[in-house]
C-alpha positions in Angstrom: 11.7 -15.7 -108.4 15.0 -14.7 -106.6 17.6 -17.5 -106.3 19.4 -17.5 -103.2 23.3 -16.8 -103.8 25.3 -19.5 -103.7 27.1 -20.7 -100.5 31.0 -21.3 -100.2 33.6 -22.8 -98.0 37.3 -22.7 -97.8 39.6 -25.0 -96.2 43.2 -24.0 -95.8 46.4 -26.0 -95.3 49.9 -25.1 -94.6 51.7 -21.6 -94.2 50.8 -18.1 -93.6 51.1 -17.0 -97.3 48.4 -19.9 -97.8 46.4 -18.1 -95.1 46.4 -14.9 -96.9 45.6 -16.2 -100.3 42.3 -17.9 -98.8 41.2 -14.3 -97.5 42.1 -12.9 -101.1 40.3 -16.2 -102.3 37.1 -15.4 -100.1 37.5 -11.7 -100.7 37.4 -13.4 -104.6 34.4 -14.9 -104.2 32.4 -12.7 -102.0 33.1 -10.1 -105.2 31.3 -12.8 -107.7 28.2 -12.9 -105.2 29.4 -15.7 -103.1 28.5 -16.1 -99.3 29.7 -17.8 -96.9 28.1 -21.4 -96.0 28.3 -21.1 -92.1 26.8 -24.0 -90.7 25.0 -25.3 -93.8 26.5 -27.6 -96.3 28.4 -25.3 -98.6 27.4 -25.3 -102.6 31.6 -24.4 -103.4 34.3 -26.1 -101.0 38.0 -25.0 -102.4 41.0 -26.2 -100.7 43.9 -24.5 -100.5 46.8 -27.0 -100.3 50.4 -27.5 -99.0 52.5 -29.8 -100.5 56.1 -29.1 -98.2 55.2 -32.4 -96.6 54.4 -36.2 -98.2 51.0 -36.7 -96.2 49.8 -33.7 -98.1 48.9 -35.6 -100.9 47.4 -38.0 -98.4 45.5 -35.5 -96.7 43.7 -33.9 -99.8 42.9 -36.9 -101.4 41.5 -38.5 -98.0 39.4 -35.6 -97.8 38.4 -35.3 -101.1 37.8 -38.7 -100.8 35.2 -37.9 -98.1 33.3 -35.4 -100.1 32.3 -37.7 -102.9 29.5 -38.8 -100.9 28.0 -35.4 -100.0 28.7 -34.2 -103.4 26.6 -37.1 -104.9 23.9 -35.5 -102.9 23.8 -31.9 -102.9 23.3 -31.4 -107.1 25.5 -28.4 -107.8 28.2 -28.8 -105.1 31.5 -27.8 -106.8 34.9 -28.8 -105.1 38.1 -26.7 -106.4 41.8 -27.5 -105.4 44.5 -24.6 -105.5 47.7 -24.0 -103.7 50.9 -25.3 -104.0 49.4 -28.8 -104.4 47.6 -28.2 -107.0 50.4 -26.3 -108.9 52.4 -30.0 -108.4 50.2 -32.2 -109.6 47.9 -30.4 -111.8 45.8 -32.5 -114.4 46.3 -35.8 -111.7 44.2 -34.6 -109.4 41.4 -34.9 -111.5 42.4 -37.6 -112.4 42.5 -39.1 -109.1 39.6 -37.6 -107.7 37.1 -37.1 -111.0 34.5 -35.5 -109.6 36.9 -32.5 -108.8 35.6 -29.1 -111.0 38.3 -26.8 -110.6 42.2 -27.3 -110.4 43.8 -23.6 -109.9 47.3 -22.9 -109.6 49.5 -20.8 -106.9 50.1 -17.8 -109.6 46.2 -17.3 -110.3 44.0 -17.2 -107.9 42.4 -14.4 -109.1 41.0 -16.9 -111.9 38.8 -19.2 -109.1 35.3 -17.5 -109.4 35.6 -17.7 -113.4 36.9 -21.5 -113.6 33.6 -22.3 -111.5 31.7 -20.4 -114.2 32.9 -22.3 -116.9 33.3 -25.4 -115.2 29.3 -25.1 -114.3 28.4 -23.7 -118.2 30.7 -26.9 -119.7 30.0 -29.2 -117.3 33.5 -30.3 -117.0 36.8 -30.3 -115.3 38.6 -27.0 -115.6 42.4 -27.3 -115.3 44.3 -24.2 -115.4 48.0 -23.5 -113.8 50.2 -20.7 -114.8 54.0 -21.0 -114.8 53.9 -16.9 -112.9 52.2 -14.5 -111.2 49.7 -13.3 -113.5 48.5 -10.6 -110.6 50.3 -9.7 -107.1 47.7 -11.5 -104.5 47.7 -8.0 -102.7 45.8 -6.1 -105.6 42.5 -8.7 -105.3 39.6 -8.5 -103.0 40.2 -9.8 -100.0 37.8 -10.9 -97.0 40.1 -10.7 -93.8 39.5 -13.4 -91.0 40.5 -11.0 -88.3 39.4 -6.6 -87.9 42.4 -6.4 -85.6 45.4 -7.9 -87.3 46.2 -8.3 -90.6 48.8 -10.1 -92.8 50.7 -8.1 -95.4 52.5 -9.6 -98.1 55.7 -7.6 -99.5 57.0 -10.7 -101.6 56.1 -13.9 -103.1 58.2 -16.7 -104.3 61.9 -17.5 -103.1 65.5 -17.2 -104.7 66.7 -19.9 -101.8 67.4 -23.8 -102.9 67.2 -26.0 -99.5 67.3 -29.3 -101.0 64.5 -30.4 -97.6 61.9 -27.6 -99.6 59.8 -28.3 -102.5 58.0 -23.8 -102.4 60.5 -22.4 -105.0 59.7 -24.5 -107.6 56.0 -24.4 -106.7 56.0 -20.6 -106.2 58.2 -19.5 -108.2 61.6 -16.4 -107.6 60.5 -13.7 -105.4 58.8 -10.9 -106.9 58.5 -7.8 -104.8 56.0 -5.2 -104.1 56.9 -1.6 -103.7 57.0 0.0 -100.4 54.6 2.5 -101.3 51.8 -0.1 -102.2 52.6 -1.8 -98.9 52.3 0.9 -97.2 49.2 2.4 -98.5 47.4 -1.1 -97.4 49.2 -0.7 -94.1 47.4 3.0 -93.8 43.8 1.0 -95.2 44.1 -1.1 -92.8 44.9 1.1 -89.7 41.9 3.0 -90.9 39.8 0.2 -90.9 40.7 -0.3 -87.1 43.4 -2.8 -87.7 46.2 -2.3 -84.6 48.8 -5.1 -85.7 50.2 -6.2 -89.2 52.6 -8.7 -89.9 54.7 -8.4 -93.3 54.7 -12.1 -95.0 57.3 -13.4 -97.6 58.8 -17.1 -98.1 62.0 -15.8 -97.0 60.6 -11.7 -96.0 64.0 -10.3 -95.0 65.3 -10.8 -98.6 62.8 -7.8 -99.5 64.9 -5.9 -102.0 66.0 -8.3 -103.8 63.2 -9.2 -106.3 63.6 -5.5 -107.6 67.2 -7.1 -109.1 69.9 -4.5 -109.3 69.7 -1.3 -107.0 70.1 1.1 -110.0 67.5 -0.8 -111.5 65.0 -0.8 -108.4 62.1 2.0 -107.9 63.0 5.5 -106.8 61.6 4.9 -103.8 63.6 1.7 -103.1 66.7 3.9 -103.7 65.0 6.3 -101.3 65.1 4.1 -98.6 68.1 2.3 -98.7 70.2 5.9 -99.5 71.9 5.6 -96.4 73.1 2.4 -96.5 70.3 0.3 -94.6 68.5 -2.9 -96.4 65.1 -2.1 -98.0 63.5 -4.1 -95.0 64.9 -2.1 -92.6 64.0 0.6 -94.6 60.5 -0.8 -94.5 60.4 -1.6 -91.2 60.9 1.9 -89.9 58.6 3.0 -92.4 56.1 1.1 -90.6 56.9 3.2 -87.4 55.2 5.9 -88.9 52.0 5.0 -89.3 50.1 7.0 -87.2 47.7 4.2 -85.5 49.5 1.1 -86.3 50.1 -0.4 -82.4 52.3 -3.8 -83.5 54.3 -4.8 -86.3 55.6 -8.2 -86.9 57.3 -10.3 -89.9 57.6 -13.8 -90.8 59.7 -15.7 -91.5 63.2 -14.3 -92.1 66.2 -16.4 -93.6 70.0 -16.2 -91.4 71.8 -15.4 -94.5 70.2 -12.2 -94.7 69.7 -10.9 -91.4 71.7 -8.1 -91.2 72.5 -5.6 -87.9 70.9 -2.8 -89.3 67.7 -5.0 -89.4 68.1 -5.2 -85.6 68.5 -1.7 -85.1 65.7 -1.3 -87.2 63.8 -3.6 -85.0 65.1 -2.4 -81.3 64.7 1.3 -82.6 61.1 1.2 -84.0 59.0 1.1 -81.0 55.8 -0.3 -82.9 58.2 -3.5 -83.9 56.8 -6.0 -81.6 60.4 -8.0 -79.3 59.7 -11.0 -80.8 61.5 -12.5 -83.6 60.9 -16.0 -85.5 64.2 -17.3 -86.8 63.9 -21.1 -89.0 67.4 -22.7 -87.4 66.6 -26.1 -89.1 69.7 -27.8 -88.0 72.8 -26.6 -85.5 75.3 -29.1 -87.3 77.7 -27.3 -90.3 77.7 -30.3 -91.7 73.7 -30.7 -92.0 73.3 -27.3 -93.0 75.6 -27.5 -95.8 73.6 -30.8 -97.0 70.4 -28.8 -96.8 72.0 -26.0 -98.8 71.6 -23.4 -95.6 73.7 -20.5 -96.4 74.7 -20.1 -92.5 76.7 -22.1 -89.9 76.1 -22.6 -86.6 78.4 -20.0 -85.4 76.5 -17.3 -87.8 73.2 -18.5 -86.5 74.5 -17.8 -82.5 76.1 -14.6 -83.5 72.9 -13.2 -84.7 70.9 -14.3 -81.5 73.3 -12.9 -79.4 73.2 -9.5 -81.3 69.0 -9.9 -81.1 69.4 -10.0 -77.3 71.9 -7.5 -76.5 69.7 -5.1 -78.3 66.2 -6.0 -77.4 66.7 -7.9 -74.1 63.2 -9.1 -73.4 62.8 -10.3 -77.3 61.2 -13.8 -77.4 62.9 -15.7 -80.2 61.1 -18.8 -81.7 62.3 -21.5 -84.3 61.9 -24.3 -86.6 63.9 -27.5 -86.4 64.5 -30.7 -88.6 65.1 -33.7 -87.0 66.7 -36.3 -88.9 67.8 -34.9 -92.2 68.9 -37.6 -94.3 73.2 -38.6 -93.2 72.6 -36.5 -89.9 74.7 -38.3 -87.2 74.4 -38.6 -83.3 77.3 -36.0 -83.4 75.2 -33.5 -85.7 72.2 -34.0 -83.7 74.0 -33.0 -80.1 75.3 -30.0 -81.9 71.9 -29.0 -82.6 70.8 -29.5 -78.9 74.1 -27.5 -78.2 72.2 -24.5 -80.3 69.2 -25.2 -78.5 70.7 -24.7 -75.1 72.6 -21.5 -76.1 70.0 -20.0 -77.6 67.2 -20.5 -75.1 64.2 -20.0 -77.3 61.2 -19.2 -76.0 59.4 -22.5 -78.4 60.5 -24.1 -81.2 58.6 -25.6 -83.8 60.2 -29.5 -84.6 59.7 -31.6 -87.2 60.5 -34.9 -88.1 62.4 -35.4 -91.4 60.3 -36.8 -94.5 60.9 -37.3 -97.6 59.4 -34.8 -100.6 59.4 -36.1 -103.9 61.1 -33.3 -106.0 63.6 -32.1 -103.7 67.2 -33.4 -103.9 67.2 -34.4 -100.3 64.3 -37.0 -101.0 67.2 -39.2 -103.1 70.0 -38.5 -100.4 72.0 -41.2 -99.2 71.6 -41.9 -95.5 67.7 -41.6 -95.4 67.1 -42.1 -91.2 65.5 -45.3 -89.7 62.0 -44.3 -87.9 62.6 -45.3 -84.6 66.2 -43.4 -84.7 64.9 -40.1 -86.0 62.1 -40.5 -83.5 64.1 -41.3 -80.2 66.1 -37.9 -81.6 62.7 -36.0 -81.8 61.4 -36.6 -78.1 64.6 -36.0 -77.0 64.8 -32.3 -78.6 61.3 -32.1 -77.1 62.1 -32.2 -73.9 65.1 -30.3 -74.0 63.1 -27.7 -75.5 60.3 -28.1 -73.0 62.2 -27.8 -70.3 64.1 -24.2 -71.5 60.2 -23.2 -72.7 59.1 -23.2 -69.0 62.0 -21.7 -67.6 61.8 -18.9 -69.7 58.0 -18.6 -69.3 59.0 -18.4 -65.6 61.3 -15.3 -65.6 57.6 -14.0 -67.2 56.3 -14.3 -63.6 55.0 -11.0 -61.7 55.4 -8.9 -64.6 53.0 -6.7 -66.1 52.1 -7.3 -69.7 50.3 -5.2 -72.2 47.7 -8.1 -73.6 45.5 -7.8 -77.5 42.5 -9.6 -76.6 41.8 -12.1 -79.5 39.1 -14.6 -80.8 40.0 -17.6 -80.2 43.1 -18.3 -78.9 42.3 -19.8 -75.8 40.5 -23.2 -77.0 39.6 -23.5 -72.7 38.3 -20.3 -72.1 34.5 -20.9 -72.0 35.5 -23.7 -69.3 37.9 -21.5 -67.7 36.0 -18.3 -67.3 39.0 -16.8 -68.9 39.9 -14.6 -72.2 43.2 -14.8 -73.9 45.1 -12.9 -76.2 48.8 -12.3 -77.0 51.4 -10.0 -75.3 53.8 -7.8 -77.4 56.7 -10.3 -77.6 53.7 -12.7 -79.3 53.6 -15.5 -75.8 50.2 -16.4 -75.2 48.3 -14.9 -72.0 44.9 -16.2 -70.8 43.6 -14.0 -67.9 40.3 -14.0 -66.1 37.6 -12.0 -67.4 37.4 -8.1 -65.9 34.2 -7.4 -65.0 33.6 -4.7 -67.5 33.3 -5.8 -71.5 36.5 -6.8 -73.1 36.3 -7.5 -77.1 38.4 -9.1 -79.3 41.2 -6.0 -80.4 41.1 -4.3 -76.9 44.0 -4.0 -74.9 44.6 -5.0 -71.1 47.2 -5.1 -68.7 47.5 -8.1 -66.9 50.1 -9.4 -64.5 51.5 -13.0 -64.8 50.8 -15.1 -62.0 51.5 -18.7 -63.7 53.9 -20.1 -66.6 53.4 -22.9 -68.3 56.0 -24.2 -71.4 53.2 -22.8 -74.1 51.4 -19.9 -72.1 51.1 -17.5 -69.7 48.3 -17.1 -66.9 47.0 -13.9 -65.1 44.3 -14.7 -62.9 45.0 -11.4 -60.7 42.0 -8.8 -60.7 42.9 -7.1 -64.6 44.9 -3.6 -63.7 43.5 -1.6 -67.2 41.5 -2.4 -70.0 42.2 0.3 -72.7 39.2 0.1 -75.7 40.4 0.6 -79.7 39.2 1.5 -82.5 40.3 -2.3 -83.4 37.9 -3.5 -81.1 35.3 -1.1 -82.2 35.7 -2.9 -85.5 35.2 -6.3 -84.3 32.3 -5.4 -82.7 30.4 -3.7 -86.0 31.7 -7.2 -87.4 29.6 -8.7 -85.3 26.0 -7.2 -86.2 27.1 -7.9 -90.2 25.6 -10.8 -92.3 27.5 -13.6 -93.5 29.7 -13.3 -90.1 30.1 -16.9 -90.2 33.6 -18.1 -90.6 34.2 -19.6 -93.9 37.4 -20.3 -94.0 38.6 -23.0 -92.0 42.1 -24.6 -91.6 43.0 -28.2 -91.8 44.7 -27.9 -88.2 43.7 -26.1 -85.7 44.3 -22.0 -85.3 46.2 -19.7 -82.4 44.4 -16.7 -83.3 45.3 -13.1 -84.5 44.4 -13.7 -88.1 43.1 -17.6 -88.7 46.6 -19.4 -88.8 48.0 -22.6 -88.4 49.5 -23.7 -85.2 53.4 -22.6 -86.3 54.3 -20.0 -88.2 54.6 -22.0 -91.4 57.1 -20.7 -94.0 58.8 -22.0 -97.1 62.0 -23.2 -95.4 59.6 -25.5 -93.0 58.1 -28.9 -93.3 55.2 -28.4 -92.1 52.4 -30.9 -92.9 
């Protein structure tokens, strides 16, 4: 008699690069005969864990935790825990939580489906972190959450050392891919009805660098930076050739090493979406120098005023730390000051908090609560407020829309769809009255701004039909549709992600 294969789920915590290794981790798994649970109760649940912020730990074990129960009653239910968690705190989190199978590290993830296997055959814990990449996460099976976007990772790991972020140590100096293996999945992907790609790294402008010395790098690194332009601009415009490829975006990019010719790169590649997400953690010099940022706040300004002379209508987005440990009134006006200058269109704000292992968790001058969180709603509604005026100047225009799955959590209610314009600000429009899937393109005009999103609820002027939505909808009549990995927070669409662009120099919970 045939058993039935066995059913998995994966829940996924923290940054994009985390989001991409639980596609590779499903792709994994679906390769070992794996399908997804959908709504029954899963026989594998593996979580793939962040550990930038304190109530991480919290978090995982709390969960974990709450599985006990169900475990006890499904005979055969395995739980795994990878990620950058797990590469902390290894052997203690079986420790803690016992009746845990499978402890995998950030720099083998291709290992999961066999430490089930053996952890099954044994019956016992299997524990097994490596101190590097044993393979790039880009050359395993992968199972992408979304047929119209895609994430494409050209690095892993970080060189940086901000004393607020615990990644480096947990995922190690950045290695590189070559362009020609980033672009080849660029062209798989476009063929596969994919319109937009973003390009992923802990700190993705650095690309280049993880190759070491120039005269050491490929030939076709030296190719592309011949005439004196960084191997990410080099890749960027690479990207403009793809026949196909409709949007390209990258995240997240570091000050230091945002150079012009990346902008001209950006403003000169017509696929290279106007939108641009740049971590500004603090505006104070002072702060910035504590939190080993390579920048100061006049660096950070000149930047965003080159950004804008060259691509005028670029929406710029950022992360900010309130209340880094020694941070005074003084250094926290200065970082309103940069907020005010550089009008973004949303920032991402986080309060400070302490992450054992990184220098700035034994800092003098750790911030009272109630001080770090009167600074905090008072950033908020600065930030609001420049938010909805910039969503304003949005009013009466005509945007170019990608239609998405699940973006607009009000949409059943609402009658409406939603999806996201080029410079990546969220649109919900009402419905046209012929079909519009997930991938399609409309043009819609703006008829209400709100700090977070747009509204079109004018007749739509065009809907244009892809191949990307073509691919969604063949999705749709395949088995094992149902979504199997899920996130601890909730999603803004595209590709499953969390609700901020997450990156290494963030800390996010």
């Amino acid at each position: 008699m045939e058993t039935a294969p066995r059913t998995y789920e994966i829940r996924t915590y923290g940054c994009q690069m985390n989001v991409h290794d639980s596609e590779r981790l499903s792709g994994l798994l679906e390769s070992a005969g794996y399908v997804r649970a959908g709504d029954a109760e899963p026989d594998v649940v593996v979580f793939n864990t962040c550990a930038v912020r304190e109530n991480a730990d919290n978090r995982l074990y709390g969960n974990l935790g709450h599985l006990r129960p169900v475990k006890d009653g499904h005979p055969g239910m395995q739980i795994a825990v990878g990620g950058c968690l797990a590469q902390k705190d290894r052997d203690t989190i079986v420790k803690r939580a016992p009746w845990v199978d499978v402890v995998f590290g950030t720099h083998n993830i291709g290992s999961l489906p066999a430490l089930l296997e053996r952890a099954r055959v044994q019956d016992e814990a299997q524990v097994e972190i490596e101190e590097s990449l044993v393979t790039f996460p880009s050359t395993l099976p992968t199972r992408r959450e979304s047929p119209y976007a895609a994430w494409v990772s050209i690095s892993v790991g970080c060189n940086n050392t901000c004393t607020f972020c615990i990644v480096p140590s947990l995922r190690g100096k950045e290695k590189d891919r070559r362009p020609g293996e980033i672009l080849a999945e660029v062209e798989a992907l476009v063929a596969d009805g994919v319109l937009e790609i973003t390009l992923l790294g802990q700190n993705v402008n650095a690309y280049g660098s993880g190759f070491g010395a120039l005269a050491d790098a490929p030939d076709e690194v030296r190719s592309m930076t011949s005439s004196g332009q960084s191997a990410f601009a080099g890749l960027l415009r690479a990207c403009g050739g793809v026949e196909g490829l409709e949007r390209v975006r990258f995240t997240s990019p570091h000050p230091k090493d945002f150079t012009d010719d990346v902008i001209a790169a950006m403003a000169e590649t017509p696929n290279v979406m106007p939108s641009l997400h740049m971590p500004l953690q603090s505006g104070s010099d002072a702060v910035l120098r504590a939190m080993r940022r390579s920048y100061r706040q006049e660096r950070y300004l000149g930047i965003i005023e080159k950004v804008r002379a060259a691509i005028p209508d670029a929406a710029i987005t950022t992360d900010i730390i309130v209340g880094f440990p020694g941070e005074t009134d003084a250094d926290f006006e200065e970082t309103l000051h940069v907020v005010r200058e550089a009008r973004f269109a949303s920032a991402f704000t986080f309060q400070y908090s302490k992450r054992p292992g990184t220098p700035a968790a034994t800092m003098d001058g750790q911030l009272p609560k109630e001080v770090v969180q009167e600074r905090y709603e008072r950033l908020i509604a600065v930030q609001e407020e420049i938010s909805w005026a910039e969503n304003k100047k949005q009013l009466g225009r005509t945007l170019e829309v990608l239609v998405a799955e699940g973006e607009g959590r009000k949409d059943q209610a609402t009658r409406r769809l939603s999806g996201r314009a080029a410079d990546n600000r969220l649109v919900h429009f009402g419905a046209p009255d012929e079909p519009v899937r997930p991938g399609d393109m409309v043009s819609v005009e703006v008829t209400y701004a709100a700090p977070h999103h747009l509204v079109a609820d004018k007749p739509v002027l065009d809907v244009r039909r892809t191949r990307a939505g073509d691919a969604w909808e063949a999705r749709q009549g395949q088995s094992g549709a149902a979504k199997g990995v899920s996130l601890g927070m909730p999603s803004i669409g595209r590709p499953a992600e969390p609700d901020a662009p997450v990156t290494g120099c963030s800390p996010r919970p």
